[in-house]
N, C-alpha and C positions, 0 to 999 in steps of 0.2 A: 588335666590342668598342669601348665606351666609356671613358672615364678617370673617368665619373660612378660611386659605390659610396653606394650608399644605408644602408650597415649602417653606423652612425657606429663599432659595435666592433671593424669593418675597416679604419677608414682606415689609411690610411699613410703615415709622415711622410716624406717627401723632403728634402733641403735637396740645391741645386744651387750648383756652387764648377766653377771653371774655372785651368788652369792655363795662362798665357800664352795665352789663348782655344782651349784644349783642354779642354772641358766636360763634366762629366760630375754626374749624380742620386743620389745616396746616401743607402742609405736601412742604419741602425742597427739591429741589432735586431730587425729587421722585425716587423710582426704578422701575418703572411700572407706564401708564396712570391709570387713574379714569375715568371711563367711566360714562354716566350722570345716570344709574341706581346704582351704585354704591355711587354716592353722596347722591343722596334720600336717600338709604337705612343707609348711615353712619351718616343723619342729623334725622334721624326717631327715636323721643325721648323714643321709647319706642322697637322699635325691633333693635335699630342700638346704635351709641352713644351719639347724641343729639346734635344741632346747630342749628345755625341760615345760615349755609354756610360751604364750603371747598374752602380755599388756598391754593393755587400752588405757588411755588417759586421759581427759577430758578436764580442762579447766584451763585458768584459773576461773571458779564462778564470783558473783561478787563478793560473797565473805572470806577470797581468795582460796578455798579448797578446792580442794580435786577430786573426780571421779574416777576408780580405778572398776574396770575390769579384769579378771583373771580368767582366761581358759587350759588346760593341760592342753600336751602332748598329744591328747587322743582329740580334741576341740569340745570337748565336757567342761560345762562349767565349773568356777571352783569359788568358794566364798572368800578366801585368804590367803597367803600366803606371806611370812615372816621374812625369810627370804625375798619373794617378789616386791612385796613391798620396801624393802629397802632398797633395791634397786631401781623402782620406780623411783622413790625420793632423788635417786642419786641422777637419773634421767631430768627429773624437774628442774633441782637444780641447776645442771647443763642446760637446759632449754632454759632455764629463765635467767641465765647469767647472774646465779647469786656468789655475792664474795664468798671463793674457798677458806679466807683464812677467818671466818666469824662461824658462829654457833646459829644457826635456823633451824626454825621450826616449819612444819611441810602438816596440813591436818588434808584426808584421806578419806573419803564416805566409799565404802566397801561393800558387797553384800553382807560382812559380818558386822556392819555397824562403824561408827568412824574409829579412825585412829590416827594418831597422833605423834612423829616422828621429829628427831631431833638429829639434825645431819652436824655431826662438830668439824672445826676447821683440819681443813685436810693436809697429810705432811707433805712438807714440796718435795722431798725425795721420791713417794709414791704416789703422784698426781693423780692417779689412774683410779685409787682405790677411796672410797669414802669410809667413815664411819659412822652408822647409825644405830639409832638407837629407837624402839618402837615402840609405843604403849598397845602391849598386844589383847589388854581386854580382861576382865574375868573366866576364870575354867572353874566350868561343873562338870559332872559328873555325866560320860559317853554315853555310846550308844548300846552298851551294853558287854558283857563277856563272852568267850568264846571257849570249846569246851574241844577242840581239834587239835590243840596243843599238840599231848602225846604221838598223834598219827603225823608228824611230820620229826621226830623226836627229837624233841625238846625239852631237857631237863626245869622245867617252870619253876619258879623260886614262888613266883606272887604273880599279878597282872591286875591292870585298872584300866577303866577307862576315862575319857575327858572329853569337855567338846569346850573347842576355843572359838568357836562360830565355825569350824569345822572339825567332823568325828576322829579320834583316835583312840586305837587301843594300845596298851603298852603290856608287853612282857620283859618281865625282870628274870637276870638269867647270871650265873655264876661264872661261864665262860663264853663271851659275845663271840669268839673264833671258832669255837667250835660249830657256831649256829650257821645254817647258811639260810638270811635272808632271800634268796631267789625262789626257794623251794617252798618256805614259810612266808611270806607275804600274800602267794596268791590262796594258796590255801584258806589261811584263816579270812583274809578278808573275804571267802565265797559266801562267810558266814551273815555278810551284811548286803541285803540286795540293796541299798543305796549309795555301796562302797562304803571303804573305811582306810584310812593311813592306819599301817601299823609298823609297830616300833618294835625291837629288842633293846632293854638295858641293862649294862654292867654295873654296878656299883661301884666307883674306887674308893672314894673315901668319903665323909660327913659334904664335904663340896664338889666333888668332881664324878660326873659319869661318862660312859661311854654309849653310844648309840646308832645301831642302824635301821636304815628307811626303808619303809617300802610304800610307795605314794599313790594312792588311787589315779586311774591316768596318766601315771605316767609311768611306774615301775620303782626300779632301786633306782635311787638318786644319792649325790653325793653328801646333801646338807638338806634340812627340814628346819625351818625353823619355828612355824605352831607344831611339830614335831618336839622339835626341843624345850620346848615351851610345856606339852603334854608330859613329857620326860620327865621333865624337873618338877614339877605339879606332884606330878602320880607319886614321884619318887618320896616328895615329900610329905605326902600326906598319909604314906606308910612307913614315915618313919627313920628311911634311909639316907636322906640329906637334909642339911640345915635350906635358907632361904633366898642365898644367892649361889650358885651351881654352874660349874662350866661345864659345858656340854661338847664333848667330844666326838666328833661326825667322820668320815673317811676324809670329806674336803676340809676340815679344821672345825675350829671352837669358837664358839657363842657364851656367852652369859647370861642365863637369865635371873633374874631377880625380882621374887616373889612378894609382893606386898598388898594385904589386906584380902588375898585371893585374885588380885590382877599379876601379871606378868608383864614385866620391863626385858625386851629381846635386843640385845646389843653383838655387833658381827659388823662386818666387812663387807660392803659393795663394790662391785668390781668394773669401771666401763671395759668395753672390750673391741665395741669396731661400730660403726654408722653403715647403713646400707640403704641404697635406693631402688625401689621394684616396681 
């Protein structure tokens, strides 16, 4: 399989948006399925175009929402994403030419259920970038622990799990540098035959943590944001942060803010280039 389509009444528009360099290909409407070889090959940063994923979007239907599909890197489906989802908002609103400088709302029927996004006006200096904000849902309690820690050695402080319509487990750790996610992600996730995101967090202070990914299909990524949404959850319901927490990723920081046991994910969408295949 190629990315070249010789039938110009096939192409397919893409536009690629990354959140906190969590990247992902979206494509509107489509004119044509994606079939899951077809995803690999478009997420394949070196034979294809590069991502972390491909979005599907579908609408507006009549009560003006949208349909989002999510697949990874590897063409496995996925329920969510904090991240994609922002950038999908940030896509809609390009496709539907809504005014940058007003505050819209975008609502989103997911496999994890709807949700609910607030794109605020964009500053004209950085055109390029949006800001949203996501009603990312209630978090209960994962898919359970993991007892492999030590064999990848990792000084374990605590760990929790959470499911925000998709699994994660989190480990809390006194030094996040010292740890190396590459070695610890696939490990422990072996532990979940339906996969699992897993996290490492630092604690800095009663509002601020630090966090790395490791993302079922697709690997370490730069930014998570039902990652960071797990993070601040897990974090808080043992005790180590108060209820709004910024989350510190390799690609930048997110806020989420906890209320009533739902989570409010706020971060940066980023466009980044239109393509036709």
């Amino acid at each position: 399989m190629t990315l070249t389509n010789k039938n110009s009444s096939d192409l397919l528009t893409l536009t690629k948006h990354h959140g906190l360099g969590n990247d992902f290909l979206i494509a509107l409407n489509p004119v044509r399925s994606i079939d899951d070889d077809e995803v690999r090959l478009l997420c394949d940063r070196r034979l294809g175009l590069g991502a972390d994923g491909v979005l599907t979007g579908e609408g507006p239907a009549d009560d003006g929402s949208w349909r989002m599909v999510l697949r990874n890197a590897d063409g496995s489906r996925a329920e969510i994403s904090g991240n994609g989802i922002r950038c999908l908002g940030q896509a809609i609103a390009r496709n539907q030419s809504l005014e940058s400088t007003k505050t819209h709302d975008v609502v989103v029927q997911t496999d994890a259920g709807t949700r609910t996004l607030t794109l605020y006006p964009v500053d004209e200096t950085t055109p390029e970038t949006a800001t949203v904000r996501v009603a990312m849902g209630a978090l209960a309690e994962g898919p359970g622990l993991s007892d492999a820690w030590a064999e990848v050695g990792v000084a374990l402080k605590d760990q929790a799990s959470a499911d925000i319509g998709n699994p994660h487990l989190v480990g809390f750790v006194d030094d996040l540098d010292a740890c190396d996610i590459a070695i610890i992600g696939p490990r422990i996730e072996a532990d979940y035959p339906q996969g699992c995101n897993v996290h490492l967090v630092e604690v800095i202070d009663q509002s601020t943590v630090r966090l790395a990914v490791w993302e079922r299909g697709i690997g370490i990524t730069q930014a998570c944001g039902s990652g960071a949404c797990a993070g601040a959850w897990t974090a808080n319901q043992l005790g180590y942060v108060d209820e709004i927490v910024q989350v510190s990723m390799p690609g930048g920081a997110v806020t989420v803010e906890l209320v009533d046991g739902e989570a409010l994910l706020t971060g940066p969408a980023t466009y980044v280039a239109e393509v036709r295949i």
